[in-house]
N, CA and C of each residue as an Amber inpcrd file, in Angstrom:
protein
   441
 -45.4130000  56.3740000  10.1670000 -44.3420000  55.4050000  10.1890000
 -44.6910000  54.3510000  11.2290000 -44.5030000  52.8260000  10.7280000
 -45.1090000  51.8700000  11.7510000 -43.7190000  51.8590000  12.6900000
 -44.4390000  50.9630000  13.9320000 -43.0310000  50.5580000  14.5080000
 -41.6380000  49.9470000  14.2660000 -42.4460000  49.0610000  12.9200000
 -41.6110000  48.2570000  12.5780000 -40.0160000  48.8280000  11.8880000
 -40.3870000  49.6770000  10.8850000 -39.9150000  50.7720000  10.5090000
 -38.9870000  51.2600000  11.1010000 -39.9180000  52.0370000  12.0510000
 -38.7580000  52.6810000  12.9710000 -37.5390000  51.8900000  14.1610000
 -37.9650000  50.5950000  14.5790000 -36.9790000  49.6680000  14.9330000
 -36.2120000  49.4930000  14.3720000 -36.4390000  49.1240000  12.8530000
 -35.2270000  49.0030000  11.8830000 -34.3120000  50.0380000  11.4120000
 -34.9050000  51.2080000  11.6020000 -33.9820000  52.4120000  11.1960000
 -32.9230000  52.1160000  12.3600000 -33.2920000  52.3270000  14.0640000
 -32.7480000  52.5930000  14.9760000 -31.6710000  51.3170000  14.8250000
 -31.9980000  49.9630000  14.6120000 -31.1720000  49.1930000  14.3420000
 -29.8380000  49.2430000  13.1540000 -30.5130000  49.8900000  11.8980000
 -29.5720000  50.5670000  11.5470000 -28.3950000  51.8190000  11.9040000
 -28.8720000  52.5170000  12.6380000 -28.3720000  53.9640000  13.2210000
 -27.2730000  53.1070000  13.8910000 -27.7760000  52.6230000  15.0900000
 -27.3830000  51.1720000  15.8450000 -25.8810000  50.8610000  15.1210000
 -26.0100000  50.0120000  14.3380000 -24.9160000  49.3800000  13.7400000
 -24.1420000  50.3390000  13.0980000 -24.6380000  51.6720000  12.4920000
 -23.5370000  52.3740000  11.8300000 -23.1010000  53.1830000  13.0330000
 -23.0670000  53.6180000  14.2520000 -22.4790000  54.5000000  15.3710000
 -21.4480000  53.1060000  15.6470000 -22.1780000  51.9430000  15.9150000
 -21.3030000  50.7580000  16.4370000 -19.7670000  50.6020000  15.3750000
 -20.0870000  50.7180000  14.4350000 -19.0040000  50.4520000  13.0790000
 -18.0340000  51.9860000  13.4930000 -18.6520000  53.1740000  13.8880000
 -18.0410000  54.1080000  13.9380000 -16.7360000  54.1540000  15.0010000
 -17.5860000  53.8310000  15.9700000 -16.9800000  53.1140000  17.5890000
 -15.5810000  52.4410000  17.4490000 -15.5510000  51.6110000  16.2450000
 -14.7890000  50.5500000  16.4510000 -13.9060000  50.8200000  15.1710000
 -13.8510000  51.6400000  14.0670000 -12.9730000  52.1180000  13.1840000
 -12.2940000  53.8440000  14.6780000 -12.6220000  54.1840000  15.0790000
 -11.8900000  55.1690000  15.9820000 -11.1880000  54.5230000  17.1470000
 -11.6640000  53.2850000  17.7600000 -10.6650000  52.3310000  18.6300000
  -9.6080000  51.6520000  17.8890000  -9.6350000  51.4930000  16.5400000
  -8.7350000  50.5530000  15.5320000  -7.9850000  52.0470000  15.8110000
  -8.1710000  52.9620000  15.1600000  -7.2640000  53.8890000  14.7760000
  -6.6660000  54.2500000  15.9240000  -7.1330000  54.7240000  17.1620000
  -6.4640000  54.7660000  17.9700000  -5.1640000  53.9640000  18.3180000
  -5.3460000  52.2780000  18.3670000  -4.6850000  51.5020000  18.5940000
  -3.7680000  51.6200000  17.5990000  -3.7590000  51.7420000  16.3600000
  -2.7540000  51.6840000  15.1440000  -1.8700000  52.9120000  15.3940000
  -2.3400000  54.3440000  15.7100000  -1.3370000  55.4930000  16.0980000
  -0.9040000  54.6990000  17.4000000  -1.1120000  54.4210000  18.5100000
  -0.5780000  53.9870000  19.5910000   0.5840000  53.0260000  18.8440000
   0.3910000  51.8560000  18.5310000   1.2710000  51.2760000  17.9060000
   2.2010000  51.4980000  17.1050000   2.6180000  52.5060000  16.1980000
   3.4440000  52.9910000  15.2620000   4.0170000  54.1670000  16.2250000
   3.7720000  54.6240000  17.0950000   4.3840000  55.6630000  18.0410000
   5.4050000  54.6320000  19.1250000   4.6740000  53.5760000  19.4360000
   5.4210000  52.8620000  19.6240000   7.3360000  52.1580000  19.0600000
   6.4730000  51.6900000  18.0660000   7.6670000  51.1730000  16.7720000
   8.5350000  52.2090000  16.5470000   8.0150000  53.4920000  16.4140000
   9.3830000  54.6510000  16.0600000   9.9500000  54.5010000  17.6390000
   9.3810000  54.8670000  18.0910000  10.4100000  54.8730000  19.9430000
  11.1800000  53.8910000  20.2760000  10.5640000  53.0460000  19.4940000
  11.6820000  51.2210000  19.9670000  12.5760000  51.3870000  19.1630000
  12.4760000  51.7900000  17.6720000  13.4400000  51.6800000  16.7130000
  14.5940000  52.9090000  17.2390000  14.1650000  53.9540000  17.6800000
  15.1020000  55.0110000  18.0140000  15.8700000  54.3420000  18.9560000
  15.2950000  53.8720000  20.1750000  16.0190000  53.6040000  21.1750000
  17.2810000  52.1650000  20.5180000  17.2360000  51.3900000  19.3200000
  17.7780000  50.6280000  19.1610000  19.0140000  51.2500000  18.1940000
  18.4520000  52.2460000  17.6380000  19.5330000  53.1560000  16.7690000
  20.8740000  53.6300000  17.2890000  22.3170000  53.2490000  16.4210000
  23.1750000  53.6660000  17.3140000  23.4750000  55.2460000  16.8680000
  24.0000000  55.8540000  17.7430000  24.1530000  57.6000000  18.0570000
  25.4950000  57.4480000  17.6920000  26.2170000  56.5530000  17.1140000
  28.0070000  56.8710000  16.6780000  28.4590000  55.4580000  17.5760000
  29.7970000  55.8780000  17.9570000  30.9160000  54.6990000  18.0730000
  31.5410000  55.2150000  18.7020000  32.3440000  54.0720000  19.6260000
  33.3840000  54.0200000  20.4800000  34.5670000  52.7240000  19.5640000
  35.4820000  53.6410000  19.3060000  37.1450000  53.2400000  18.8510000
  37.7910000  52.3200000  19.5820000  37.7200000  51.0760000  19.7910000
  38.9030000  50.7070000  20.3790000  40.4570000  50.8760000  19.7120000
  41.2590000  51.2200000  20.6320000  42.5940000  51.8140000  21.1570000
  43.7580000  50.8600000  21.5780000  44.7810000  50.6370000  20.9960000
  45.4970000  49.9740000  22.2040000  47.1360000  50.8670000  21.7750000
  47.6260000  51.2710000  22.9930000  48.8520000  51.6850000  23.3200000
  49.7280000  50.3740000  22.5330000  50.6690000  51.4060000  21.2260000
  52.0540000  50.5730000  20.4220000  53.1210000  51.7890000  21.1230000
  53.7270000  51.5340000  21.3200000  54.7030000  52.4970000  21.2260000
  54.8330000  53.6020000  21.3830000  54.0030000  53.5170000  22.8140000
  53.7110000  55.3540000  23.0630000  52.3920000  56.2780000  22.3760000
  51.9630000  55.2590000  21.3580000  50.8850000  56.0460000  20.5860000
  49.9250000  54.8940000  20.4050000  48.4620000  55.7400000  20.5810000
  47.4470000  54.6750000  20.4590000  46.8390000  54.8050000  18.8220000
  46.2760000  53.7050000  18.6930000  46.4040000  53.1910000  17.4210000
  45.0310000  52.3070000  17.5850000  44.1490000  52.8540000  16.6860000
  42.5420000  51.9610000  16.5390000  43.2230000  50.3340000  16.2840000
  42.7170000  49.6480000  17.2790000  42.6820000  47.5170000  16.7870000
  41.2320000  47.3270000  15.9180000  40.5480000  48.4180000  15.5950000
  39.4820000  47.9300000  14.2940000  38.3250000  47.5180000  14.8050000
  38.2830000  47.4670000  15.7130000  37.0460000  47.5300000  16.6680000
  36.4480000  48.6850000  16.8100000  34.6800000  48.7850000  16.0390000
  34.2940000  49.9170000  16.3230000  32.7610000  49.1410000  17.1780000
  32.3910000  49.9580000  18.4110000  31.3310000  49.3890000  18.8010000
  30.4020000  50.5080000  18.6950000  28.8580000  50.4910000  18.2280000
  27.6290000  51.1340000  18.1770000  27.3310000  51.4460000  19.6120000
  26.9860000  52.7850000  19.6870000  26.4310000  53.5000000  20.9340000
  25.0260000  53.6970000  20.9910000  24.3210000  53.1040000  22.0970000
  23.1200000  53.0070000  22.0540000  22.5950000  53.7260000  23.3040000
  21.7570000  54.4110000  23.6310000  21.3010000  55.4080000  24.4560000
  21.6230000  55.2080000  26.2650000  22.0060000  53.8400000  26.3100000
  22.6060000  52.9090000  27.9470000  23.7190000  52.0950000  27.3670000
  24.8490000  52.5160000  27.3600000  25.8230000  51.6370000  26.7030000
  26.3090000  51.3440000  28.1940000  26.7170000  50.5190000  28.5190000
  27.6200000  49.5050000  29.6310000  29.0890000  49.0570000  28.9740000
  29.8500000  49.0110000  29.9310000  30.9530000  48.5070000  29.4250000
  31.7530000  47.7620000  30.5500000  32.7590000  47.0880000  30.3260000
  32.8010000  45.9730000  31.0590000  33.1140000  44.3510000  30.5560000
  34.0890000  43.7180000  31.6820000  34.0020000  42.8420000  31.2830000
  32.6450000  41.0980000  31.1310000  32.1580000  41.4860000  31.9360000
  30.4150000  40.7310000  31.8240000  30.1420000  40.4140000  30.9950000
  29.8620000  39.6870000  30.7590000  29.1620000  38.9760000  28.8570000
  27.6970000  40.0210000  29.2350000  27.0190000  40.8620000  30.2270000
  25.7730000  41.3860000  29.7830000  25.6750000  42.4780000  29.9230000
  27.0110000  43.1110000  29.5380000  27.6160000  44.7330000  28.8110000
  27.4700000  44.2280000  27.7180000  27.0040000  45.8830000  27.3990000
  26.9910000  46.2660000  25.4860000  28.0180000  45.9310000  24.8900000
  29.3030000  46.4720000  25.9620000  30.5260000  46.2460000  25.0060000
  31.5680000  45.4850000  25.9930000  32.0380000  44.3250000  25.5800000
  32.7080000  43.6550000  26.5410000  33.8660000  44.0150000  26.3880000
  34.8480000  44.3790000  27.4290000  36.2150000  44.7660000  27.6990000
  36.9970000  44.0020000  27.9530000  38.0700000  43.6470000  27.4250000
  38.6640000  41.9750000  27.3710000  40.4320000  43.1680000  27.6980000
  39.9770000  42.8810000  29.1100000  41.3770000  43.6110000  29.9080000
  41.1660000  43.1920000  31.2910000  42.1290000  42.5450000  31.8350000
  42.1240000  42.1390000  33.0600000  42.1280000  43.2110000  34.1450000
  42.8620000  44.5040000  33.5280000  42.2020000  46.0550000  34.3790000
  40.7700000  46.3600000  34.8010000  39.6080000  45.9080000  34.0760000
  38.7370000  46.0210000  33.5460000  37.7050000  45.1610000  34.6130000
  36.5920000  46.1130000  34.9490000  35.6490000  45.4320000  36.5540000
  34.5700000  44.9370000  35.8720000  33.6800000  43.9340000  35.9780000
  33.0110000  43.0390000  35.3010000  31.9170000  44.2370000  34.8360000
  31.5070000  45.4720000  35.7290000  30.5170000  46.4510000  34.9830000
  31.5450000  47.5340000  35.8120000  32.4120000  48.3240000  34.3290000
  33.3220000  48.9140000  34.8140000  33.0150000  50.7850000  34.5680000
  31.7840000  50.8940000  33.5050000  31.7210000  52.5570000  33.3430000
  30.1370000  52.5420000  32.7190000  29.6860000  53.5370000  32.5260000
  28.3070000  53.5820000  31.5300000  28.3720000  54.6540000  30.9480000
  27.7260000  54.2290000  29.6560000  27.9050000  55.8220000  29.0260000
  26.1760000  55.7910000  28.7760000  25.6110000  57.1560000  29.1750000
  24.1200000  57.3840000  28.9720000  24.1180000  58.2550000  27.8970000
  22.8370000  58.7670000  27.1410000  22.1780000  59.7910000  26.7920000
  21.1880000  60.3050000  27.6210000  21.5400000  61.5480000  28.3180000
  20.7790000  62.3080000  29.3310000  20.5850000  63.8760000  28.3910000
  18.9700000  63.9880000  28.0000000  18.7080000  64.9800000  27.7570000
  19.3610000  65.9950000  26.8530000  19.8010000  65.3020000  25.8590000
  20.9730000  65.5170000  24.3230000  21.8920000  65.3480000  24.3540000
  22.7360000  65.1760000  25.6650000  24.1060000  65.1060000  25.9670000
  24.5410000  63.5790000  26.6380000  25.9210000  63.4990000  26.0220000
  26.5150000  61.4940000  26.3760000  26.9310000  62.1580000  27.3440000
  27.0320000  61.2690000  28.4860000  27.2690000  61.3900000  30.1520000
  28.1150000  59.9640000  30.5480000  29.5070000  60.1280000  30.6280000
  30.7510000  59.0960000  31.1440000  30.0550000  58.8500000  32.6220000
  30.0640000  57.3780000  33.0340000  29.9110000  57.2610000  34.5330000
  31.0340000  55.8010000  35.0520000  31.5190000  55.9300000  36.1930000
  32.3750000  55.2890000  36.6490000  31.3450000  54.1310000  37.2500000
  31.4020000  53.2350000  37.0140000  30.7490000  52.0550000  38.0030000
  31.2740000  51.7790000  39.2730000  32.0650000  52.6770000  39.9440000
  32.6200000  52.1580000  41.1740000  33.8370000  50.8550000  40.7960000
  34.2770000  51.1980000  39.5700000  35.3090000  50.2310000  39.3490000
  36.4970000  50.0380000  40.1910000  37.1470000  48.7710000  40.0770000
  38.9060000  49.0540000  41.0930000  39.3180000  49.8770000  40.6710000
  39.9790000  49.7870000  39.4540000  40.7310000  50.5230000  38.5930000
  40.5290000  51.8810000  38.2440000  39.3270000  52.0020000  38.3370000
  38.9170000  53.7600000  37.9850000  38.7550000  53.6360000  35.9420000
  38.1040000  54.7230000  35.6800000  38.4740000  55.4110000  34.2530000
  38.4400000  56.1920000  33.9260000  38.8120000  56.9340000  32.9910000
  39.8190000  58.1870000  32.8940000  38.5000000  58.4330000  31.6910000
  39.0710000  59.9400000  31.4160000  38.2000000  60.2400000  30.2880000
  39.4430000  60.9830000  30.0040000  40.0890000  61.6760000  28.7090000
  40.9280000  62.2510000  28.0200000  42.1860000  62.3980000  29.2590000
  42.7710000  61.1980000  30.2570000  43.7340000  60.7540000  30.9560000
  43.3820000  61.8330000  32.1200000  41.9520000  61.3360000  32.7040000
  41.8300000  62.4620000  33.7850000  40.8080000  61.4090000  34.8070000
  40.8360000  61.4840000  35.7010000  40.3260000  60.0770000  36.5430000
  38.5690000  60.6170000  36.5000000  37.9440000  59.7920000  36.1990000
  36.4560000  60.1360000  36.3650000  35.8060000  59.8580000  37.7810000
  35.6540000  60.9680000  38.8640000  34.7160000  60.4010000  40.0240000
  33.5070000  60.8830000  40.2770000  32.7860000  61.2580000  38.9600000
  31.3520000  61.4120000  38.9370000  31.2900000  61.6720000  37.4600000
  29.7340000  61.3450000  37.3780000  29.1900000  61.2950000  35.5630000
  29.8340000  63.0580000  35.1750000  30.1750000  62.5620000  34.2090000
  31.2150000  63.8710000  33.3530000  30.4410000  63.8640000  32.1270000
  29.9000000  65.0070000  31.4290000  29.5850000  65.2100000  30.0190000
  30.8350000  64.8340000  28.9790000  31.0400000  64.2040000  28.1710000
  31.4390000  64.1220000  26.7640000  31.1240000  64.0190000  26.1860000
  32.1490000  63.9750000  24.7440000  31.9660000  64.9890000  23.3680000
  32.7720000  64.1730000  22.4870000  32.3640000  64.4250000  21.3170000
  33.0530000  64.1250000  20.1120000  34.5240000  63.9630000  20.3870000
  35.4830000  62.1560000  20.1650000  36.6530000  62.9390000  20.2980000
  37.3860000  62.4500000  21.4380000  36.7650000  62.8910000  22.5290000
  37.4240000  62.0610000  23.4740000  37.4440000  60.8720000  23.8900000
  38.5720000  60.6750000  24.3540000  39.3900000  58.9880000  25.1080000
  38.7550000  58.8170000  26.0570000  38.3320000  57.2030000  25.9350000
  37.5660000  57.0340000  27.1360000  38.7730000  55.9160000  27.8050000
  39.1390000  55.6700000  28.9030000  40.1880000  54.8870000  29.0580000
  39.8770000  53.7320000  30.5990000  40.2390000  52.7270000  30.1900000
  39.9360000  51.4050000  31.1840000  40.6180000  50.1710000  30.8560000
  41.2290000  50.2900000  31.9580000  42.1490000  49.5660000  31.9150000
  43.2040000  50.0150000  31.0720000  44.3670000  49.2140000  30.1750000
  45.1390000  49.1340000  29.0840000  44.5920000  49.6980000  27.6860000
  42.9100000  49.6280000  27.8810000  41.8750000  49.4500000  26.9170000
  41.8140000  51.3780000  26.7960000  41.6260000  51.8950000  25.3560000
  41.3940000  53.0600000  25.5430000  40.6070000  53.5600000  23.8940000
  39.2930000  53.9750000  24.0280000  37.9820000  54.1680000  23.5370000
  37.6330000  55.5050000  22.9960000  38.1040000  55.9170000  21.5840000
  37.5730000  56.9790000  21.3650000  35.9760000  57.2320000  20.8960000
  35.6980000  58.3930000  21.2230000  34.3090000  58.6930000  20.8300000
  33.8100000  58.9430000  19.9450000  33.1460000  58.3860000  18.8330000
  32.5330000  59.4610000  17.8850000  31.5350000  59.1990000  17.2720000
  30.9280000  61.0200000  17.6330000  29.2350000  60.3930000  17.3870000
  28.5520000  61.1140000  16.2820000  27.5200000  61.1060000  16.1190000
  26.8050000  60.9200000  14.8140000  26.8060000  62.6530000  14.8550000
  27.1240000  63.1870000  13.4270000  26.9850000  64.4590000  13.0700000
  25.5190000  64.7130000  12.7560000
């Protein structure tokens, strides 16, 4: 076998390991990327709803407002809460509701007013559940989340 030959094989070998190289960095990058996209899309997915409530006559009664619960919901009156609270009771970032480790977790923002969870004053993150009143201000928020 001349040299020539054998340069050209190696140049071939060459280019097909190189082609190999670079279809296993594509693929890599494409699983990286679609592992991505499901994690963004989850995190944008809502987990159920919060009811708005308003006290008629002794009894609360949905105003038709349902807001999507998303894994950091904020609430509050702030235009840069999830869900804006249009109650003058109501502290510009007045509660948060998380997803911590399968379970929704009520948290008080250090509001004036305080908020209640099923008419009970919240002064540290409290687990809830399907069902219960979340309450702020006048404003009062039932829970319900995805079966």
């Amino acid at each position: 076998m001349t040299t020539e030959i054998l340069f050209f094989v190696l140049r071939l070998v060459s280019a097909g390991l190189l082609l190999v190289f670079l279809a296993m960095v594509f693929f890599a990058l494409w699983r990286d990327y679609r592992s991505t996209v499901v994690s963004i899309e989850a995190a944008k997915r809502a987990h159920g709803q919060l009811i708005a409530m308003r006290e008629i006559d002794g009894q609360y009664i949905a105003t038709g407002a349902a807001y999507p619960l998303l894994p950091l919901t904020s609430m509050g009156r702030a235009p840069t809460n999830t869900i804006l609270v249009d109650d003058h009771f109501a502290s510009n970032e007045h509660a948060l509701l998380a997803m911590r480790n399968g379970q929704w977790w009520l948290e008080d923002r250090q509001s004036r007013n305080g908020t209640t969870l099923n008419d009970m004053v919240v002064r540290q993150p409290m687990v809830i559940t399907d069902g219960d009143i979340i309450g702020i201000g006048n404003m009062r928020y039932r829970l319900e989340l995805e079966k």
